[in-house]
N, CA, C and O atoms as a GROMACS GRO file, in nm:
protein
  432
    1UNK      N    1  -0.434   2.265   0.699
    1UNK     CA    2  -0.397   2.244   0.560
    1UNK      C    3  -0.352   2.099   0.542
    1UNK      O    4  -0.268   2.058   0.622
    2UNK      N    5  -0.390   2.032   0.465
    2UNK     CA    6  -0.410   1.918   0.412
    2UNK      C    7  -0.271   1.904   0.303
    2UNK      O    8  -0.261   1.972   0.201
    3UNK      N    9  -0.185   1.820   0.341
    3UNK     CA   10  -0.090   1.810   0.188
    3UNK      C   11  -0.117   1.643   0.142
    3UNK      O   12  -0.177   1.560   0.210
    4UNK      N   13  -0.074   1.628   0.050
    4UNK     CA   14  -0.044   1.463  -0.017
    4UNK      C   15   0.073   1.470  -0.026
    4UNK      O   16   0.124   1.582  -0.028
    5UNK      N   17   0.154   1.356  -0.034
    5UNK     CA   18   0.283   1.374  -0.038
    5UNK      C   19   0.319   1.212  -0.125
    5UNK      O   20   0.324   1.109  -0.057
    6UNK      N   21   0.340   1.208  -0.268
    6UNK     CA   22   0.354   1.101  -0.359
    6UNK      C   23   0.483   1.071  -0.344
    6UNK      O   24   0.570   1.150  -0.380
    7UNK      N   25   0.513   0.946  -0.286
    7UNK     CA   26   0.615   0.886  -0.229
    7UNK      C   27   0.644   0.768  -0.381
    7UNK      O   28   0.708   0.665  -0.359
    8UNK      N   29   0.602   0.790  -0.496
    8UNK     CA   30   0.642   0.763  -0.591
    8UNK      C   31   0.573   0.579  -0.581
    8UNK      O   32   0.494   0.530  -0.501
    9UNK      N   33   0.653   0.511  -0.712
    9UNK     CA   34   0.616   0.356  -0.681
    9UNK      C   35   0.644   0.314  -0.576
    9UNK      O   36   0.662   0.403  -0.492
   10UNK      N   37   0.660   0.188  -0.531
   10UNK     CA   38   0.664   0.106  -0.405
   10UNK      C   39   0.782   0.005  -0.457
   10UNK      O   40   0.778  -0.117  -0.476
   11UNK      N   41   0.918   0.129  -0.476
   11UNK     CA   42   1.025   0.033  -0.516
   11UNK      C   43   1.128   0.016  -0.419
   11UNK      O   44   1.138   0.091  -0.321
   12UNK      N   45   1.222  -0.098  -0.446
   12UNK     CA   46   1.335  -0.102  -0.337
   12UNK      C   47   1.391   0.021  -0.375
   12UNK      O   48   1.365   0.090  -0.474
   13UNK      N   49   1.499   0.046  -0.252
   13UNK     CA   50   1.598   0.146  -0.222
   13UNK      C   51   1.583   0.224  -0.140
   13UNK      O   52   1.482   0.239  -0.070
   14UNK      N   53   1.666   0.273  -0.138
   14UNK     CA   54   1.705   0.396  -0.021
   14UNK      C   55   1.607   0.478   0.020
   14UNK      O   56   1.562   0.530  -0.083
   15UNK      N   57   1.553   0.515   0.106
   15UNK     CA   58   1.438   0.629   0.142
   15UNK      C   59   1.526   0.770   0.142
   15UNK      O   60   1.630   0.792   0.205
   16UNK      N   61   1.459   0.854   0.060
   16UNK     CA   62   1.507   0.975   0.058
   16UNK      C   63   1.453   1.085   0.169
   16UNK      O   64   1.339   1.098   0.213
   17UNK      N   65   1.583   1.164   0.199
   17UNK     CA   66   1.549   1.208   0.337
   17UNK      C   67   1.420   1.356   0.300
   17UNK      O   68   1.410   1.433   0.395
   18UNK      N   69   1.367   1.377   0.225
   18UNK     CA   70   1.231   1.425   0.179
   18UNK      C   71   1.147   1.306   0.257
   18UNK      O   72   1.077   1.323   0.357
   19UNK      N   73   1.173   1.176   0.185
   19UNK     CA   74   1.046   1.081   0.226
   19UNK      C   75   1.058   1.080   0.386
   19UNK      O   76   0.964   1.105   0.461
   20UNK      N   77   1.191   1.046   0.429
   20UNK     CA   78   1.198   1.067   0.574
   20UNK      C   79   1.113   1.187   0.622
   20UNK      O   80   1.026   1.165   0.706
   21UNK      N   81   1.127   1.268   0.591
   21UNK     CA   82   1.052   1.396   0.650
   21UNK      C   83   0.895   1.373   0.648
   21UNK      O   84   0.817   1.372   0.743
   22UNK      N   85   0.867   1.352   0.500
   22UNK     CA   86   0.736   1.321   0.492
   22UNK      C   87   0.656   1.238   0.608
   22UNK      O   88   0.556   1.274   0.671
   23UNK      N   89   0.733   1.112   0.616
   23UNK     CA   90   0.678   1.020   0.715
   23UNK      C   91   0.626   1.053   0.859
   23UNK      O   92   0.528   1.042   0.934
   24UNK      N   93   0.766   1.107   0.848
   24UNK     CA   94   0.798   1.154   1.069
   24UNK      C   95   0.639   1.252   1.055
   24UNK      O   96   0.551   1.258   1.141
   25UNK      N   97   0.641   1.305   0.950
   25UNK     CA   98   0.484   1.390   1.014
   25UNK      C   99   0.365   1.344   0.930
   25UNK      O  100   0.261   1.410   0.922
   26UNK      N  101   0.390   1.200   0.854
   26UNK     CA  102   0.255   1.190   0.824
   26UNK      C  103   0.139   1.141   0.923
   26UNK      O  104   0.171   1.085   1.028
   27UNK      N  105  -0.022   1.165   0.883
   27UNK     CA  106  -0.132   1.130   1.008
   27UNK      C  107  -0.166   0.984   1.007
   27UNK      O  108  -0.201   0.905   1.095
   28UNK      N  109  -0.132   0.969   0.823
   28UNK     CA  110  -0.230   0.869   0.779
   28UNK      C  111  -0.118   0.836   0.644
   28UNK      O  112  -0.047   0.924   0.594
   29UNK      N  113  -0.123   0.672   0.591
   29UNK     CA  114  -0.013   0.645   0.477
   29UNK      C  115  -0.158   0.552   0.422
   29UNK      O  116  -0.242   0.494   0.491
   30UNK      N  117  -0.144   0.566   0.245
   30UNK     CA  118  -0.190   0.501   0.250
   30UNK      C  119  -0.065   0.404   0.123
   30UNK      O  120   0.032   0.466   0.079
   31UNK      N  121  -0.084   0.293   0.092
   31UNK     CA  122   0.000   0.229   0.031
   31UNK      C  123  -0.078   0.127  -0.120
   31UNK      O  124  -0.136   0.036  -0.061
   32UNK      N  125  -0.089   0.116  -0.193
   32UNK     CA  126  -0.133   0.030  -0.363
   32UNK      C  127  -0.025   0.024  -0.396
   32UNK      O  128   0.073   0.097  -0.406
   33UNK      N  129  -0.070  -0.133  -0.425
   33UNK     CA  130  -0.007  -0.280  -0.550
   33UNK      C  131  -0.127  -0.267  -0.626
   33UNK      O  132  -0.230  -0.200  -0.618
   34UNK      N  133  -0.064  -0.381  -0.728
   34UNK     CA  134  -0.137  -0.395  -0.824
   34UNK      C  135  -0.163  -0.561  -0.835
   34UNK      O  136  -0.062  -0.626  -0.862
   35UNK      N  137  -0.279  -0.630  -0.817
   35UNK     CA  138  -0.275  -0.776  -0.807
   35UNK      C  139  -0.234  -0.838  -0.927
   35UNK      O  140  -0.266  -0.956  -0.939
   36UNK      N  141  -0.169  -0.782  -1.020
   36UNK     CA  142  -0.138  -0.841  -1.156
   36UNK      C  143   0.029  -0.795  -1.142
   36UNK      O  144   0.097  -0.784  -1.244
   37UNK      N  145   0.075  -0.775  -1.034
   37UNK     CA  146   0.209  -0.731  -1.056
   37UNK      C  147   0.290  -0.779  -0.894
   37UNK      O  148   0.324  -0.690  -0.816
   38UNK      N  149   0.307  -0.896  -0.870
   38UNK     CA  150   0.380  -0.963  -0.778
   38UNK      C  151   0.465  -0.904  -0.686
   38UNK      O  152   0.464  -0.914  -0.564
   39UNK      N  153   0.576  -0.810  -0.796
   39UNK     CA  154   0.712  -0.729  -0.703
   39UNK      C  155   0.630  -0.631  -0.652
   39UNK      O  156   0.674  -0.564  -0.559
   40UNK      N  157   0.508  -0.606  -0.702
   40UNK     CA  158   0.445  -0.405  -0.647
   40UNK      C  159   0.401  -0.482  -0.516
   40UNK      O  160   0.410  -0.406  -0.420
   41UNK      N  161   0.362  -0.591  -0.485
   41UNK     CA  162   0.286  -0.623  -0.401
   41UNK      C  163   0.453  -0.664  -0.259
   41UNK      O  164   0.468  -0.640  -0.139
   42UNK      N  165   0.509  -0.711  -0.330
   42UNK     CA  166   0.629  -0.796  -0.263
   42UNK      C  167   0.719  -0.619  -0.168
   42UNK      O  168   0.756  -0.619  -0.050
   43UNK      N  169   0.732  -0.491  -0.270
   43UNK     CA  170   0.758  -0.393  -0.214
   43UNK      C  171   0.688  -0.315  -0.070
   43UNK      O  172   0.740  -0.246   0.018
   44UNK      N  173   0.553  -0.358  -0.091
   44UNK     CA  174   0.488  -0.313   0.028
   44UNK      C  175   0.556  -0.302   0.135
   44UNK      O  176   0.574  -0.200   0.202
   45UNK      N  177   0.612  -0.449   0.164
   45UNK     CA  178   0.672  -0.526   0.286
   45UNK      C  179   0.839  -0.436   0.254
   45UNK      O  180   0.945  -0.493   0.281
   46UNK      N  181   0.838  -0.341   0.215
   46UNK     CA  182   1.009  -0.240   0.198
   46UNK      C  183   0.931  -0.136   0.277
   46UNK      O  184   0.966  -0.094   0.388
   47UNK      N  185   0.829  -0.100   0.214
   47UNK     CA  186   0.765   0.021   0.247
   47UNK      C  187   0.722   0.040   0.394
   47UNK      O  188   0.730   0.147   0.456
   48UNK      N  189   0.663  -0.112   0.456
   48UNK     CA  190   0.600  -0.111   0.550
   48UNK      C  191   0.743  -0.078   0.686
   48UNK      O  192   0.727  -0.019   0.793
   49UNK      N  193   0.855  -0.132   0.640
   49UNK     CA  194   0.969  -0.132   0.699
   49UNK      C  195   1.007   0.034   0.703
   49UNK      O  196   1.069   0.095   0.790
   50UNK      N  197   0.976   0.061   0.638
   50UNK     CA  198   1.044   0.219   0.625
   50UNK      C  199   0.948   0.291   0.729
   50UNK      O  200   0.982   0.387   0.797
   51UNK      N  201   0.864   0.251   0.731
   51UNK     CA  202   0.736   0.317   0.792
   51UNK      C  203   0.776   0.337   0.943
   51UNK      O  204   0.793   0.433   1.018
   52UNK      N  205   0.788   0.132   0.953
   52UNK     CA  206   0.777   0.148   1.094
   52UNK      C  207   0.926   0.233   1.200
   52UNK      O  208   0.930   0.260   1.320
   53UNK      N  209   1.037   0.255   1.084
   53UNK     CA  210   1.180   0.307   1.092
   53UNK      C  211   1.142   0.470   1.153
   53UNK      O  212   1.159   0.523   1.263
   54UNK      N  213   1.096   0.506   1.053
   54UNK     CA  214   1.089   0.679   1.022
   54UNK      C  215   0.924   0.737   1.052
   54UNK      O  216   0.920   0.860   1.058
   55UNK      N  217   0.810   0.679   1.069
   55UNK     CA  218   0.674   0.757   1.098
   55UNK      C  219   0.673   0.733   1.216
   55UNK      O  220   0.745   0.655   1.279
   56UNK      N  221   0.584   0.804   1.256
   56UNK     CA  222   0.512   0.853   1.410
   56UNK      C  223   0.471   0.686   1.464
   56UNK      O  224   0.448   0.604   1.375
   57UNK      N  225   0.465   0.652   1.573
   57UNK     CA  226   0.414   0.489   1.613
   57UNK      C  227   0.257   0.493   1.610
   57UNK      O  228   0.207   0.381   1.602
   58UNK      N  229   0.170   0.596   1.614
   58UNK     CA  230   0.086   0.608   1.585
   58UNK      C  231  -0.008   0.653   1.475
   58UNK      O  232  -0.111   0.716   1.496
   59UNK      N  233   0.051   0.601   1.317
   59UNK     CA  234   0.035   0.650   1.205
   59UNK      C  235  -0.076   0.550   1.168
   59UNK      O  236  -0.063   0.429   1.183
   60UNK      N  237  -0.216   0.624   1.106
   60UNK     CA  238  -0.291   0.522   1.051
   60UNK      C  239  -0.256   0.453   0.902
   60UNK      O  240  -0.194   0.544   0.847
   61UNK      N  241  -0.262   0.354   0.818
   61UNK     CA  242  -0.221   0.265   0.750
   61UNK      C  243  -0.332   0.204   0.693
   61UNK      O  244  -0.420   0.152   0.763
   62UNK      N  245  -0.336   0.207   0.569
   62UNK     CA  246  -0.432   0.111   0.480
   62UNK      C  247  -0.335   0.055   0.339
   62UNK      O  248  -0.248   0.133   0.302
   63UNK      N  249  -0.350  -0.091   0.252
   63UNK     CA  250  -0.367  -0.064   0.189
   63UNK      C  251  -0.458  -0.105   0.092
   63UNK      O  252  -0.555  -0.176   0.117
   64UNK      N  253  -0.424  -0.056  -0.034
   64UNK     CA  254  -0.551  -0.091  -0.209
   64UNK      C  255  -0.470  -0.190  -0.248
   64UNK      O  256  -0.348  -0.185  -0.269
   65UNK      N  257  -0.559  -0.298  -0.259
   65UNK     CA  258  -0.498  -0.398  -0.406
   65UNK      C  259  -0.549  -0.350  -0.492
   65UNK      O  260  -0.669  -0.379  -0.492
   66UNK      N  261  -0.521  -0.292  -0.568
   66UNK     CA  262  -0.556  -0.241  -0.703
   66UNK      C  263  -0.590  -0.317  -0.801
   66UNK      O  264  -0.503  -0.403  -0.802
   67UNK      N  265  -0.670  -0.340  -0.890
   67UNK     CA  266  -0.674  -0.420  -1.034
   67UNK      C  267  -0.749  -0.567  -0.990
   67UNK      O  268  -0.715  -0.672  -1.044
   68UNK      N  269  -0.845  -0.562  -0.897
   68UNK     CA  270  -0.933  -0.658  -0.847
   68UNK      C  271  -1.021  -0.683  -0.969
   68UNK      O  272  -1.100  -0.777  -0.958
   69UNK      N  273  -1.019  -0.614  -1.085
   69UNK     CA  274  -1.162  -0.629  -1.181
   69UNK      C  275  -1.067  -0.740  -1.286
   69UNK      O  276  -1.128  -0.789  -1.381
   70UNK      N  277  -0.966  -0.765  -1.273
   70UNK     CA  278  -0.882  -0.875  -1.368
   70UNK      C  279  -0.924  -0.980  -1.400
   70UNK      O  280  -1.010  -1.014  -1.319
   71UNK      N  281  -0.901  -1.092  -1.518
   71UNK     CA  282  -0.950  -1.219  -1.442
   71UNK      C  283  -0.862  -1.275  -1.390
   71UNK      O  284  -0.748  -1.229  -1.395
   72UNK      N  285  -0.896  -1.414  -1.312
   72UNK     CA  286  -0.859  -1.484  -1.228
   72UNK      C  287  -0.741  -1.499  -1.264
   72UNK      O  288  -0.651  -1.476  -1.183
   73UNK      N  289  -0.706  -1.548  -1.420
   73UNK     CA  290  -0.570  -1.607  -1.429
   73UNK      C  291  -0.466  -1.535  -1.453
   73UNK      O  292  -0.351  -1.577  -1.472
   74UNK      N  293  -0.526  -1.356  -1.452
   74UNK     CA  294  -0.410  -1.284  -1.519
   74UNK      C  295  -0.353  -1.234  -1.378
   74UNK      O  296  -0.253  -1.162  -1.379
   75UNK      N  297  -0.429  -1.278  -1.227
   75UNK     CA  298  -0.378  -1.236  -1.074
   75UNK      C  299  -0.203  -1.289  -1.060
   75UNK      O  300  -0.165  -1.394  -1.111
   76UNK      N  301  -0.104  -1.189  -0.976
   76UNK     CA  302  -0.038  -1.288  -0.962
   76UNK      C  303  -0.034  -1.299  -0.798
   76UNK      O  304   0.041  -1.382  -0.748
   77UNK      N  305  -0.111  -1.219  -0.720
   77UNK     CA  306  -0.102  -1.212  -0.600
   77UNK      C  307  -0.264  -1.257  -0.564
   77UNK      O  308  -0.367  -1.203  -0.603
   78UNK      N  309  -0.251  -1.342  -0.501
   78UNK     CA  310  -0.395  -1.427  -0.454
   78UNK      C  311  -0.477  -1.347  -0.343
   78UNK      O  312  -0.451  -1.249  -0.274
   79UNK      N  313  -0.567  -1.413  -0.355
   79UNK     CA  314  -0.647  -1.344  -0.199
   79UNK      C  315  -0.656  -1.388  -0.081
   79UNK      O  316  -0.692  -1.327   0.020
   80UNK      N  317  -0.616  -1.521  -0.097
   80UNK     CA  318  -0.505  -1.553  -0.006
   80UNK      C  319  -0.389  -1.540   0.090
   80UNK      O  320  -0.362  -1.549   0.209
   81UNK      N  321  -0.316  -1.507  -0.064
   81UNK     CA  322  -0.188  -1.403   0.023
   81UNK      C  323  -0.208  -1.238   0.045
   81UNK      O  324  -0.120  -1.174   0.102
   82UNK      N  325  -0.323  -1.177  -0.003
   82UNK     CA  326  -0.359  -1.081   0.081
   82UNK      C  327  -0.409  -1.067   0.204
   82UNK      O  328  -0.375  -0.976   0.279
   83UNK      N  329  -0.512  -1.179   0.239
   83UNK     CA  330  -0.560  -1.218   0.338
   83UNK      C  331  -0.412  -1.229   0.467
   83UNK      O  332  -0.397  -1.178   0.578
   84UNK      N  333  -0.349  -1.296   0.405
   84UNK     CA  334  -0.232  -1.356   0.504
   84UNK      C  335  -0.173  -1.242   0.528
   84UNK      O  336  -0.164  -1.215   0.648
   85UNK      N  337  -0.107  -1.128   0.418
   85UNK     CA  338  -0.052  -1.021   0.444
   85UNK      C  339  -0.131  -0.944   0.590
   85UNK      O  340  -0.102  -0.938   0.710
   86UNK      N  341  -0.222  -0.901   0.519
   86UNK     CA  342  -0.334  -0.827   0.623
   86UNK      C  343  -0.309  -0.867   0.774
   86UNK      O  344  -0.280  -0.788   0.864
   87UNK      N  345  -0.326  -1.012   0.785
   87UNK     CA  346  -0.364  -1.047   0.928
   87UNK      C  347  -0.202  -1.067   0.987
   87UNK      O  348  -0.174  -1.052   1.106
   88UNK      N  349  -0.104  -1.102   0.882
   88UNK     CA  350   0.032  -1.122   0.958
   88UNK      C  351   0.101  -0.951   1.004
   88UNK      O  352   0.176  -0.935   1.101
   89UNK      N  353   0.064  -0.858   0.929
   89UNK     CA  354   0.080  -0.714   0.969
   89UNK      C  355  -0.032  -0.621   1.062
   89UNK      O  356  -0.002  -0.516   1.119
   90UNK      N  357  -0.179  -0.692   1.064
   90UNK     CA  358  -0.236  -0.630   1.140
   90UNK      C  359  -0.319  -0.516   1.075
   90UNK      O  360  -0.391  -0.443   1.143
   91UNK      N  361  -0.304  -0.502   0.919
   91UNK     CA  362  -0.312  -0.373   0.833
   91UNK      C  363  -0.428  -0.420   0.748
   91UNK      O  364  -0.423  -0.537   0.708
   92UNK      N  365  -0.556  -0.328   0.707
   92UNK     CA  366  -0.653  -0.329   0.670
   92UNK      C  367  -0.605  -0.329   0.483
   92UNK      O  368  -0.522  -0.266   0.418
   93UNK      N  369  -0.678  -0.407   0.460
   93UNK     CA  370  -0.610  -0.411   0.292
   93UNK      C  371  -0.744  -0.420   0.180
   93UNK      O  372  -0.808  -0.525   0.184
   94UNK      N  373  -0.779  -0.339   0.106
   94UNK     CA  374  -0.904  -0.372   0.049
   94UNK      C  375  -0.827  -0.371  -0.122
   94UNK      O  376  -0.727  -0.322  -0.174
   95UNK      N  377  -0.966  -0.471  -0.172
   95UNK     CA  378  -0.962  -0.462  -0.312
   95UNK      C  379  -1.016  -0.392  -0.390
   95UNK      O  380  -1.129  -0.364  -0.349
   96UNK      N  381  -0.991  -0.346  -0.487
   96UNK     CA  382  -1.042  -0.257  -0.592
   96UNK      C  383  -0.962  -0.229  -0.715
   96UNK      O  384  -0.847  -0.263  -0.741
   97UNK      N  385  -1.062  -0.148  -0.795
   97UNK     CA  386  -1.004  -0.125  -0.933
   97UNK      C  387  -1.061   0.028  -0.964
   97UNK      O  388  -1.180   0.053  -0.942
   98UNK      N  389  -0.994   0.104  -1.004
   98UNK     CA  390  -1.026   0.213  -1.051
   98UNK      C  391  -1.085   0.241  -1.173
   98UNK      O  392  -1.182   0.314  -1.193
   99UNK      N  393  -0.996   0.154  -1.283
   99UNK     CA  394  -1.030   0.098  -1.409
   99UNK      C  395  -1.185   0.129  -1.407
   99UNK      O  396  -1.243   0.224  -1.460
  100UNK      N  397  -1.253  -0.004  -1.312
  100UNK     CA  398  -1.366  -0.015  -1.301
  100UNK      C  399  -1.486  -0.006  -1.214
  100UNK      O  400  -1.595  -0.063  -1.202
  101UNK      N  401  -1.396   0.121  -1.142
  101UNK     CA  402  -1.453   0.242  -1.034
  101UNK      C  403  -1.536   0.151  -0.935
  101UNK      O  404  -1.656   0.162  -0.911
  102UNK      N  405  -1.421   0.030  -0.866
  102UNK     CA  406  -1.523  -0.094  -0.794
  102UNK      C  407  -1.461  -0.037  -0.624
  102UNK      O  408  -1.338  -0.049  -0.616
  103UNK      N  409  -1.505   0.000  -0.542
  103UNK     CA  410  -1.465   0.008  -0.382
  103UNK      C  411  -1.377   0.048  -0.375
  103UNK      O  412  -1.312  -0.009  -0.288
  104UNK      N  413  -1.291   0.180  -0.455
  104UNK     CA  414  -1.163   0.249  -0.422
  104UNK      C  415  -1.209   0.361  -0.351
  104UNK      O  416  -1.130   0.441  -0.302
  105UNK      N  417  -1.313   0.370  -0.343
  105UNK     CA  418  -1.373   0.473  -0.210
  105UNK      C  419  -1.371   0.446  -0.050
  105UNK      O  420  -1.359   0.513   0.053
  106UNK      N  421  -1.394   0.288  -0.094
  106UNK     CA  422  -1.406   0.231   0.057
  106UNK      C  423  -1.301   0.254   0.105
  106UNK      O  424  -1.316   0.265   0.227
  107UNK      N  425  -1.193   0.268   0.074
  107UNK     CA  426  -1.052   0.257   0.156
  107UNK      C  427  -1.010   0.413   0.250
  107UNK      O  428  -0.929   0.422   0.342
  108UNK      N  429  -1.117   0.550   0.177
  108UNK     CA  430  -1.102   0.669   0.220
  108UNK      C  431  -1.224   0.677   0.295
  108UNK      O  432  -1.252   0.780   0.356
   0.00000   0.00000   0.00000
């Protein structure tokens, strides 16, 4: 049996000991920002901390930049600093938009 378990936005604070639970037995996390929204992206790096605190050491990890179909100037997180994220954590990070149903498959 298969559950999902919606660990809500990707905000600071406290991990609730539900989410604790969740973690210690999740297989697989997956984690979305939004490239038009700086702090969603800046929380990851809370999230990723909680992760490595409370999940299994062998948990698989992806995440979605979400909102890749934007234009250029309305980004506030570059591809750049996704790029950098990715390779300074080791963590597979793809772009996409749901909006505009572009490679949010690829990530499953």
């Amino acid at each position: 049996k298969s559950e999902n378990a919606n660990m809500g936005h990707s905000g600071p604070g406290k991990i609730s000991h539900h989410h604790k639970t969740v973690l210690q037995g999740a297989m697989g996390i997956v984690m979305v920002f939004a490239v038009d929204d700086q702090q969603s992206f800046l929380n990851i790096r809370t999230w990723l901390q909680n992760i490595e605190d409370n999940a299994q050491d062998n948990v698989d990890m992806i995440v979605l930049a979400n909102k890749c179909d934007i234009p250029f100037e309305d980004r506030q997180v570059s591809k750049d600093d996704i790029v950098n994220f990715s390779e300074e954590n080791n963590i597979m990070v793809f772009e996409t938009s749901t909006k505009a149903n572009k490679r949010h498959r690829r990530g499953f």
